[in-house]
NUPA-800396 format. One line per field, with one value per atom (N, C-alpha, C): atom name; x, y, z. Coordinates in steps of 0.02 Angstrom, whole numbers. Each point is the difference from the previous one (the first is absolute). Layout:
% residues N
atome	[CA / ...] $
xx	[X / ...] $
yy	[Y / ...] $
zz	[Z / ...] $
This chain:
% residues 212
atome	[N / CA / C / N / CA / C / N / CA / C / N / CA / C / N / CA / C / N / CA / C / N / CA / C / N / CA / C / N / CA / C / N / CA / C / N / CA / C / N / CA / C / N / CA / C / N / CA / C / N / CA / C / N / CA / C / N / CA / C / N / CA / C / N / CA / C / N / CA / C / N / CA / C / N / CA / C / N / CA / C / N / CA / C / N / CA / C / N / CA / C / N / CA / C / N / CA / C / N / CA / C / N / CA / C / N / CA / C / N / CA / C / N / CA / C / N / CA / C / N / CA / C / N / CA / C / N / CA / C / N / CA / C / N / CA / C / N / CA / C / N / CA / C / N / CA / C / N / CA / C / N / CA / C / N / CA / C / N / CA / C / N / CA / C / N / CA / C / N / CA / C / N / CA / C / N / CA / C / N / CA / C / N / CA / C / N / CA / C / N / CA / C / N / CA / C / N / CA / C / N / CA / C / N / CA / C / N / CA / C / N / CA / C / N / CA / C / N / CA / C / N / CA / C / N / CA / C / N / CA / C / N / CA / C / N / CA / C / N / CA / C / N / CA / C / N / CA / C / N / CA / C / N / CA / C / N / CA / C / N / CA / C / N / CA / C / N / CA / C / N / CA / C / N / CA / C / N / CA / C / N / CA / C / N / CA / C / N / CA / C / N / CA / C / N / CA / C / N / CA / C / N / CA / C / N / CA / C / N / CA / C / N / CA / C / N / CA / C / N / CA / C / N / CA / C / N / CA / C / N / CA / C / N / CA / C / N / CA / C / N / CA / C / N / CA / C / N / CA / C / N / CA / C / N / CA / C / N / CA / C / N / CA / C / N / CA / C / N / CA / C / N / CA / C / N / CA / C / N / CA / C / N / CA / C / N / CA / C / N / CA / C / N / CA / C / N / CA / C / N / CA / C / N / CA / C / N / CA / C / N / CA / C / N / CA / C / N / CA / C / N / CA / C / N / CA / C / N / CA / C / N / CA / C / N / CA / C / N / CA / C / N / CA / C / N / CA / C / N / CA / C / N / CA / C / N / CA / C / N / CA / C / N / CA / C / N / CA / C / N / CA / C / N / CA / C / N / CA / C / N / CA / C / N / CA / C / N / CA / C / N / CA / C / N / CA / C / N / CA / C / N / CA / C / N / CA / C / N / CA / C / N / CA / C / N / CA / C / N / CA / C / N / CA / C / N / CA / C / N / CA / C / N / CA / C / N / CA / C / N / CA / C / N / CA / C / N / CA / C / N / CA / C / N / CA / C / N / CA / C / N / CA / C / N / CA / C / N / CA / C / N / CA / C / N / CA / C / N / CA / C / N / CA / C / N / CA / C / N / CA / C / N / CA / C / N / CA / C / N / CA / C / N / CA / C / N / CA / C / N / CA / C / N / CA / C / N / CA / C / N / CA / C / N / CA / C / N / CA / C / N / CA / C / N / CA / C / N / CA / C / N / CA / C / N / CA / C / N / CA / C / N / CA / C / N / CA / C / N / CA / C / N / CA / C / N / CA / C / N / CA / C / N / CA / C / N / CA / C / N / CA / C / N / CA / C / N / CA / C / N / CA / C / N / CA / C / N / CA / C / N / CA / C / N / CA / C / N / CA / C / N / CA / C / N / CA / C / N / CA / C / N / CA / C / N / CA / C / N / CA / C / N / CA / C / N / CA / C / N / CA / C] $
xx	[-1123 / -55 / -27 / -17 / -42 / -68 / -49 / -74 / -30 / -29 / -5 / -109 / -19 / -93 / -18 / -54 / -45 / 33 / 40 / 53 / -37 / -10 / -32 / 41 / 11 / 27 / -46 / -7 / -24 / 58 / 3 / 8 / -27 / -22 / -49 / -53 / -29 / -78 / 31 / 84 / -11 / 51 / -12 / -22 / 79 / 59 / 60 / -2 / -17 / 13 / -70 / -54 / -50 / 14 / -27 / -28 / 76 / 43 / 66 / 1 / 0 / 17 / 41 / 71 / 63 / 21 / 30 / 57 / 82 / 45 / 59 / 39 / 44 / 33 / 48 / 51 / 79 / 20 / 68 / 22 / -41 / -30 / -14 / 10 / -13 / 12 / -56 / -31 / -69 / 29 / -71 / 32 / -73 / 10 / -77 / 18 / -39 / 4 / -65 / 23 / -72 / 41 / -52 / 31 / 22 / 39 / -3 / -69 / -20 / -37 / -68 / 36 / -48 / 1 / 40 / -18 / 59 / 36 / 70 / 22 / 58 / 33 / -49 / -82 / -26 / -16 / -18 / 0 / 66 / 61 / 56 / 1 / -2 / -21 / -27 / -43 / -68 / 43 / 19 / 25 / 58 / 39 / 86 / -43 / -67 / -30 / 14 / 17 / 26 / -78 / -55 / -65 / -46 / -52 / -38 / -44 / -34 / -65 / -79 / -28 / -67 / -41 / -18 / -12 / 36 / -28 / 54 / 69 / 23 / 80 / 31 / 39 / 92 / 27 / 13 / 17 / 76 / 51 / 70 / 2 / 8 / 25 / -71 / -48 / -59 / 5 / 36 / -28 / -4 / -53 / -30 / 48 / 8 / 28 / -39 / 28 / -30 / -61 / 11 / -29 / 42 / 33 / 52 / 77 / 22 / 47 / -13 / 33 / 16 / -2 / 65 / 44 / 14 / -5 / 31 / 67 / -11 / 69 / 48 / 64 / 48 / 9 / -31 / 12 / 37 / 16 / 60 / -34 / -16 / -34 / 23 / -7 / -10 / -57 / -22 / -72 / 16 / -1 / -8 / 89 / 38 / 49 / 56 / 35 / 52 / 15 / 10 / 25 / 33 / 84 / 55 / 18 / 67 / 20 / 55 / -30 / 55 / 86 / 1 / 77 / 49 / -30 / 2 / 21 / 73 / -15 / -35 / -4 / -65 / 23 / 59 / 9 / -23 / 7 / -17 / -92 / -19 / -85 / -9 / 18 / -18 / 23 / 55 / -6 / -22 / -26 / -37 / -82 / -18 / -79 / 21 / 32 / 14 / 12 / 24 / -14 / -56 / -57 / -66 / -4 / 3 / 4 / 29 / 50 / 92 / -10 / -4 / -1 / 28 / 50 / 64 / 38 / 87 / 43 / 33 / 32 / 27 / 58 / 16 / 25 / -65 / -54 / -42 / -44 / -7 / -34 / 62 / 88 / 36 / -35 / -12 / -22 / -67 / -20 / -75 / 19 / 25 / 20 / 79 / 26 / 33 / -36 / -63 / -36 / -51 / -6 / -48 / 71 / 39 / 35 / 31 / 1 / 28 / 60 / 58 / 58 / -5 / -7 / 1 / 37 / 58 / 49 / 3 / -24 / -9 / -27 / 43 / -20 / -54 / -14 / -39 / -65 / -33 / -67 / -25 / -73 / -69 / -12 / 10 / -36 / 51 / 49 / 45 / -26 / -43 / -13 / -70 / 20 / -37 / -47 / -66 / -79 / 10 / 28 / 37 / 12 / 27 / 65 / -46 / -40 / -50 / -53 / -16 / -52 / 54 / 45 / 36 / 3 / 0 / 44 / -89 / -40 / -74 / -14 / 28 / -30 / 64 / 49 / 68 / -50 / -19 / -37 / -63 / -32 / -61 / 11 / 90 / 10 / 52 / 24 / 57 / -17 / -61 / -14 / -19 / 3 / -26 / -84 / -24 / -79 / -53 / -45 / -43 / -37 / -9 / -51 / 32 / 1 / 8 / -61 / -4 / -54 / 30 / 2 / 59 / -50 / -11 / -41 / 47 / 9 / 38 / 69 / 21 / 91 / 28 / -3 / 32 / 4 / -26 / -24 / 97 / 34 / 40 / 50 / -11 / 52 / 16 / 85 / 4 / -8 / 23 / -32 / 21 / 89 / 41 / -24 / -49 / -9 / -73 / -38 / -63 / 6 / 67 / 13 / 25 / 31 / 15 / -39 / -51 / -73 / -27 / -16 / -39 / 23 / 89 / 14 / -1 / 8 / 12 / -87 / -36 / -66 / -23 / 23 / 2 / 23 / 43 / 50 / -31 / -19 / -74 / -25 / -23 / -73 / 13 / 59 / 32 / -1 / 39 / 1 / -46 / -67 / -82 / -34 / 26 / -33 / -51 / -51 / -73 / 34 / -12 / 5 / -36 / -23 / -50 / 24 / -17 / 28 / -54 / 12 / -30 / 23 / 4 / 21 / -55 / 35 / -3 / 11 / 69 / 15 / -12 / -16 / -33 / 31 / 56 / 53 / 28 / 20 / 20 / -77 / -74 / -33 / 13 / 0 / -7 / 53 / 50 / 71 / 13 / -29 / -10 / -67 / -43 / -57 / -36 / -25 / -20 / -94 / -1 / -78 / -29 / -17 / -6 / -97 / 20 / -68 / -21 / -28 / -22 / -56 / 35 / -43 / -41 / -41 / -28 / -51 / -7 / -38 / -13 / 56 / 11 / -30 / -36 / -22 / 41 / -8 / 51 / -50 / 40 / -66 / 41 / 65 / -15 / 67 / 23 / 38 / 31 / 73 / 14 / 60 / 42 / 56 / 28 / 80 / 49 / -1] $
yy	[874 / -48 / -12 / -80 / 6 / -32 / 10 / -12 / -15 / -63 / -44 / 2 / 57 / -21 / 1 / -65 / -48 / -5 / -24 / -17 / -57 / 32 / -88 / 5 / -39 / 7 / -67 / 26 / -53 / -9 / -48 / 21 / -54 / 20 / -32 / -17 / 16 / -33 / -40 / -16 / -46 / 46 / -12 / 24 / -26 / 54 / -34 / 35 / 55 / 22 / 23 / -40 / 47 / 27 / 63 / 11 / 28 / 16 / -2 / 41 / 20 / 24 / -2 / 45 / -24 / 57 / 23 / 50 / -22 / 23 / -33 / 97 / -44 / 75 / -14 / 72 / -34 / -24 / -25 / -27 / -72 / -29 / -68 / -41 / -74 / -40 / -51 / 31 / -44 / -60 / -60 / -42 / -33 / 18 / -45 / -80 / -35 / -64 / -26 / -64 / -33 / -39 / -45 / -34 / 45 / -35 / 51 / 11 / 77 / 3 / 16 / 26 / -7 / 100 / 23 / 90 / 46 / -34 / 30 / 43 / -26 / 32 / 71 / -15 / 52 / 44 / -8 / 53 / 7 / -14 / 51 / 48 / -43 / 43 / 90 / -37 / 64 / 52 / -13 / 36 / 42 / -21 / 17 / 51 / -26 / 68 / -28 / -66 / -22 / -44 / -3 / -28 / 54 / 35 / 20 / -31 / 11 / -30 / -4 / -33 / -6 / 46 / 8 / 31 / 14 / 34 / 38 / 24 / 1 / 40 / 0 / 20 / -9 / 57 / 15 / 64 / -8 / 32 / -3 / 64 / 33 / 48 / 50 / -8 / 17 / 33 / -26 / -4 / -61 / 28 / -62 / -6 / -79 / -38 / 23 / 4 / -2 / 92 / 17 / 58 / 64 / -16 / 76 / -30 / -56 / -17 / -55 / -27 / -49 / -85 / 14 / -56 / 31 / -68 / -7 / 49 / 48 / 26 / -18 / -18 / 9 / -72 / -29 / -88 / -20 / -66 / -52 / -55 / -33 / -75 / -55 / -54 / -54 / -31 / -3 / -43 / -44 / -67 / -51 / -6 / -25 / -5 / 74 / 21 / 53 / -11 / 55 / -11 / 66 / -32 / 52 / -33 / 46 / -14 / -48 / -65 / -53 / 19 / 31 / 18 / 40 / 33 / 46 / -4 / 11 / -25 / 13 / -27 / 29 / 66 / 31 / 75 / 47 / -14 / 33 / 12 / -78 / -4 / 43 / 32 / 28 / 57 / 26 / 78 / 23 / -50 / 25 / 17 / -41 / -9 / 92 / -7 / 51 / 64 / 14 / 68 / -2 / -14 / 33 / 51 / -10 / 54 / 30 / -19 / 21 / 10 / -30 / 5 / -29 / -57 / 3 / -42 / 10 / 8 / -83 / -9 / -68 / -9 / 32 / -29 / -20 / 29 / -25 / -67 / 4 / -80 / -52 / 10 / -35 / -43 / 35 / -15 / -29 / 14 / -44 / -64 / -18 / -56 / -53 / 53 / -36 / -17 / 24 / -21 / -43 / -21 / -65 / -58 / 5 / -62 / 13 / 47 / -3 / 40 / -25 / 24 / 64 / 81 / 32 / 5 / -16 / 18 / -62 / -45 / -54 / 26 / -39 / 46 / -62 / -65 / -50 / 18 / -22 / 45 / -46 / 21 / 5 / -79 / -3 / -72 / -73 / 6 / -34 / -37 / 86 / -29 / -49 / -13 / -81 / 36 / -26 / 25 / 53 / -35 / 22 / 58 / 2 / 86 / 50 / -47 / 51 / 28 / -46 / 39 / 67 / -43 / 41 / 74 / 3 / 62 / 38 / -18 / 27 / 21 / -30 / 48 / 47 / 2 / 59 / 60 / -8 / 43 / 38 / -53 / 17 / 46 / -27 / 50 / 57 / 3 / 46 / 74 / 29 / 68 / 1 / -30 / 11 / 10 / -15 / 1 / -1 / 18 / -3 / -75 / 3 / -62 / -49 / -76 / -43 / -61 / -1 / -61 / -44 / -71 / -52 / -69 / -14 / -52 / -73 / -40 / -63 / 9 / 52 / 23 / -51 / -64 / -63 / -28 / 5 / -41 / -1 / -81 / -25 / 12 / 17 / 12 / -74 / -17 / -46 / 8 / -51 / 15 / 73 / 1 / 50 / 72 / 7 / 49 / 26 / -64 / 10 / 41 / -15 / 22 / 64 / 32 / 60 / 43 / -18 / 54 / 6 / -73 / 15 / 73 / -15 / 65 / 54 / 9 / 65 / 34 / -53 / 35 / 9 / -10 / 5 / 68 / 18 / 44 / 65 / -1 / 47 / 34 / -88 / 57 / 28 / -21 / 48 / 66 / 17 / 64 / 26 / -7 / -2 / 12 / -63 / -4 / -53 / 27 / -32 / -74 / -58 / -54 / -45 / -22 / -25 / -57 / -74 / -40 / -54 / -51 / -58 / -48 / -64 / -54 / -73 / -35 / -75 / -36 / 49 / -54 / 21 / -42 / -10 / 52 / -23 / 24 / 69 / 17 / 69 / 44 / -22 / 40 / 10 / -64 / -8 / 49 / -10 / 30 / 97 / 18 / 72 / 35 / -30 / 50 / 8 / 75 / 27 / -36 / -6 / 14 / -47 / -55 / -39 / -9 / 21 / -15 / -53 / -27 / -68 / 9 / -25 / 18 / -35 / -24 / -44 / 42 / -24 / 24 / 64 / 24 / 92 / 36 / -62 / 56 / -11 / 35 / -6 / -31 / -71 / -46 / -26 / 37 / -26 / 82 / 20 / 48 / -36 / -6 / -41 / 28 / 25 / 9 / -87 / -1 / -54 / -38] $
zz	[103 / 1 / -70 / -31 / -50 / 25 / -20 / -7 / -59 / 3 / -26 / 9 / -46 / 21 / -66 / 22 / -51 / -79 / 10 / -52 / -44 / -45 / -58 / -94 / -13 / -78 / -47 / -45 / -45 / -63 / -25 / -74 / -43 / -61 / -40 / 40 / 44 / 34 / 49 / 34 / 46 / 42 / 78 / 60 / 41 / -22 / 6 / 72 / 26 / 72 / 26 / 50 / 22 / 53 / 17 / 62 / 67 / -25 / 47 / 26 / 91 / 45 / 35 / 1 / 42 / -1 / 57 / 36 / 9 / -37 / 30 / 0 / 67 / 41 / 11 / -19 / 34 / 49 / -26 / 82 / 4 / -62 / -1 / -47 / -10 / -49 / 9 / -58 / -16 / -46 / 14 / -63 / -23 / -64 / -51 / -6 / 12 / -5 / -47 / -49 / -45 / -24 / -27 / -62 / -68 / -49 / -48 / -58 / 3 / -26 / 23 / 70 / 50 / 3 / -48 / 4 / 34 / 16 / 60 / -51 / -83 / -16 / -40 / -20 / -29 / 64 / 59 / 41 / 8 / -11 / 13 / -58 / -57 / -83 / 17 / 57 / 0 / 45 / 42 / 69 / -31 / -44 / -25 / -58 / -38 / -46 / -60 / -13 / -64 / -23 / 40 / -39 / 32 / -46 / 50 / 6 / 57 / 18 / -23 / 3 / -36 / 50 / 64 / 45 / 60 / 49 / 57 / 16 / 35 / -17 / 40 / -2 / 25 / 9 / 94 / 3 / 39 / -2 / 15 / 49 / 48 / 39 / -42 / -1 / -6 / -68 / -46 / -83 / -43 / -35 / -54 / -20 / -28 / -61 / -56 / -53 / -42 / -27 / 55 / 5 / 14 / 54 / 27 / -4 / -22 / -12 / -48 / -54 / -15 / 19 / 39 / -11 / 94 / 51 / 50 / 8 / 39 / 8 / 70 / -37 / 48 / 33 / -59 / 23 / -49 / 45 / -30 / -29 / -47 / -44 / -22 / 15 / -24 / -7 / -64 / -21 / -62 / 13 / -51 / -8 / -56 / -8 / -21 / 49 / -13 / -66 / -33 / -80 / -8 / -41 / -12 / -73 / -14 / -76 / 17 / -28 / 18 / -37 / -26 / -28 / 33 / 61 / 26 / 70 / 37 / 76 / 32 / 63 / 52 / 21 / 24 / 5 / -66 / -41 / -60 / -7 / 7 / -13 / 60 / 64 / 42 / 9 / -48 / -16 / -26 / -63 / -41 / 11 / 48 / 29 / 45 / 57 / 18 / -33 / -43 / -45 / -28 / 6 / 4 / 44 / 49 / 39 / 55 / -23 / 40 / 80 / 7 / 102 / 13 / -15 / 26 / -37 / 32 / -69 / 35 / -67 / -18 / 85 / 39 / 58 / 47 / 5 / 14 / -37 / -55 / -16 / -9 / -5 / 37 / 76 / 57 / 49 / 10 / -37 / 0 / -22 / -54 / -30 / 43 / 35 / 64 / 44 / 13 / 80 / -47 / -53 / -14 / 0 / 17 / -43 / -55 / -54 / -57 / 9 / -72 / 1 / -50 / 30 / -51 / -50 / 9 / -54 / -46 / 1 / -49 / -63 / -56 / -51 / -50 / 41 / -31 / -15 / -60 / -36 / 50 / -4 / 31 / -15 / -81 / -30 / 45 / 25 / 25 / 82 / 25 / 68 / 7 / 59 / 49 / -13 / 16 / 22 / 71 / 51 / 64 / -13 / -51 / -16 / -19 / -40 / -42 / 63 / 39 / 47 / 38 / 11 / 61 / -48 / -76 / -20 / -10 / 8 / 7 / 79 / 53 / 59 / 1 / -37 / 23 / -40 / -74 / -28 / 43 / 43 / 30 / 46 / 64 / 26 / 4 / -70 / -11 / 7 / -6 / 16 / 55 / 20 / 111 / -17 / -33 / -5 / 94 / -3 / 63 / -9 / -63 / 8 / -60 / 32 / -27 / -23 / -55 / -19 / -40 / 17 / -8 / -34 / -51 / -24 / 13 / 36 / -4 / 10 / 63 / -7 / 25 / 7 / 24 / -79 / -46 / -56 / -9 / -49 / 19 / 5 / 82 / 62 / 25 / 9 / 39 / 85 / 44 / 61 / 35 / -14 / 1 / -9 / -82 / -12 / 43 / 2 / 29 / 78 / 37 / 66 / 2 / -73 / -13 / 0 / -53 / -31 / 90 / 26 / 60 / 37 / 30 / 40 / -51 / -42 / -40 / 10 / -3 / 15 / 57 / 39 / 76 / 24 / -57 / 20 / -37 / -32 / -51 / 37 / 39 / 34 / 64 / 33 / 46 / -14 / -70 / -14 / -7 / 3 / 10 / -102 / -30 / -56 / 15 / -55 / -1 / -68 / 39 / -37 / -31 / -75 / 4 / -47 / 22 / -43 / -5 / -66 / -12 / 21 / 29 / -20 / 34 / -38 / 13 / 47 / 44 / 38 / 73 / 37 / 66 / 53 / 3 / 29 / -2 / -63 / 1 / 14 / -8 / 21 / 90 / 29 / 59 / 19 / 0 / 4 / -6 / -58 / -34 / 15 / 14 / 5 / 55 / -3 / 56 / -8 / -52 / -22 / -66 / 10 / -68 / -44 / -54 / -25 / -66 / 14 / -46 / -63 / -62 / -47 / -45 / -21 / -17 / -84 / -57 / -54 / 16 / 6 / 1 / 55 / 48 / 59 / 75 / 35 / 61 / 57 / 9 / 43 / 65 / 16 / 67 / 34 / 63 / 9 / 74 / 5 / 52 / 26 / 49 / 16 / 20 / -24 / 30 / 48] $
């Protein structure tokens, strides 16, 4: 479970997240909805431990962010645009991300990068691939360690229709295995479609909570 009480951030004097109250639990797939700018990708910032907060806190399997841990453990990320070493193939940019902290070996992120769509053994650099390729080679990263929790900023971002029907079951198929899902988007549909639980965001505060 993470917990999400009276969450607020400022920076420089202006009021980027007030007031945030939210519970998300495995075995679901939440989804933030706003315009942009409306606070989604800095409360994921906050939740993953990569901004801290101006007030209240963020608790994961009942420890602080920022206090008794760091950094979100044991999750998979996408926030804002995936970024690798364009010279570099996508098996490579993802062994190399993976030896941080070795949990699993190159026949395994083979398979991650087969179940998004990609050809592991392609030896074409990074800078070569579609937008498409590039997202797709950011959720293989997100789920190549079997992580519990996934937080996904825009994982449709440009996906053709093909790919869009992929990400959908692959996340379907997540939260079967009972991962906690938490994603952004734009579009109508994949909320309708993916989530158990949707919340609406407006000038950083959370103004409306709606299931599908």
């Amino acid at each position: 479970m993470i917990k999400v009480q009276n969450l607020s951030l400022k920076i420089k004097n202006t009021e980027i997240l007030k007031e945030i109250n939210l519970e998300f639990i495995e075995g679901n797939i939440y989804g933030l909805i706003g315009r942009n700018g409306s606070g989604k990708t800095m409360l994921m910032k906050c939740i993953c431990g990569f901004v801290n907060p101006t007030d209240g806190s963020i608790e994961a399997d009942g420890k602080t962010i920022g206090k008794d841990i760091d950094y979100l453990e044991d999750a998979g990320v996408i926030i804002e645009n995936p970024g690798f070493i364009p010279y570099y193939s996508g098996i490579k940019n993802l062994c190399l991300l993976a030896g941080i902290r070795n949990r699993v070996n190159k026949e395994e992120i083979c398979q991650a990068m087969e179940y998004v769509g990609l050809d592991s053994k392609s030896k074409t650099p990074v800078r070569k691939y579609s937008l498409g390729m590039r997202q797709r080679l950011g959720i293989a990263q997100a789920i190549m360690e079997n992580p519990r929790i996934l937080v996904l900023d825009e994982p449709m971002n440009g996906l053709d229709k093909e790919g869009v029907e992929d990400v959908r079951k692959l996340l379907l198929e997540q939260k079967k295995q009972g991962k906690l899902i938490i994603i952004a988007s734009h579009n109508t549909e994949d909320i309708e479609i993916l989530c158990d639980d949707v919340f609406e965001m407006e000038k950083g505060a959370i103004v409306s909570h709606f299931t599908p």
